[in-house]
N, C-alpha and C positions, 0 to 999 in steps of 0.2 A: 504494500500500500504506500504508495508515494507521499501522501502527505502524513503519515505518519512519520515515515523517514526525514522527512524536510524539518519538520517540527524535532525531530529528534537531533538530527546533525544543530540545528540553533541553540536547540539549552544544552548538548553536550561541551559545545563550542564554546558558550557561556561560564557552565561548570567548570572547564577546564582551566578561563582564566582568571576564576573565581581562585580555583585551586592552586594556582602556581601564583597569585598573586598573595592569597592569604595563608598556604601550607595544610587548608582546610580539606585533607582527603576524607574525612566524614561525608562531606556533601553529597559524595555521588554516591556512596551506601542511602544515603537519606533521599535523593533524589529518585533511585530505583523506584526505593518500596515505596513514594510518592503514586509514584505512574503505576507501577503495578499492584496497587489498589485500586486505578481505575480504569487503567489498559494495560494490558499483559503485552499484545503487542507494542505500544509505545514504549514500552519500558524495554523490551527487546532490541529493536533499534537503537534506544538511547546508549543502553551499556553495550552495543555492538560499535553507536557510535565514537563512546568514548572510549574505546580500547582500539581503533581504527586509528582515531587522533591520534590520540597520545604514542602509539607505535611508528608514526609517522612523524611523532613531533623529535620522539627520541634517535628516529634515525637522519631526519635533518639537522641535527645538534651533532650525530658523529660524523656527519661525512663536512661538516663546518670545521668539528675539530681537524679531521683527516688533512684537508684542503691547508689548514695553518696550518699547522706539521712538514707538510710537503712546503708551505712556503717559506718557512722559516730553515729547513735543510735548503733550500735550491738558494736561499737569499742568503743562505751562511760561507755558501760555499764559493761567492763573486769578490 
């Protein structure tokens, strides 16, 4: 269902930088059993979306690190 998903990617989105802003990982336990007290589906999507993100967030943080790494050996070496 499409707009479940749409609705889902926005407050994961949100959650997310609720959570890396304030260290608050309760919220998205809190926000599940939110949704899935009144959508199972919604809540499905939700914590698919947040585990989608945040997998993605952590691997554009390593290939950032990566990329310094490699510039910092190639600019070491001039």
């Amino acid at each position: 269902m499409a707009i479940a998903e749409t609705l889902a990617d926005k407050l994961a989105t949100d959650v997310i930088r609720h959570v890396e802003k304030t260290g608050d990982e309760d919220i998205i336990t809190i926000m599940s059993q939110a949704l899935g007290d009144s959508s199972q589906t919604l809540q499905e999507a939700f914590i698919t979306s947040v585990r989608v993100q945040r997998a993605a967030i952590r691997a554009n943080r390593l290939l950032k690190r990566r990329i310094a790494e490699h510039e910092a050996r190639t600019n070491g070496d001039g």
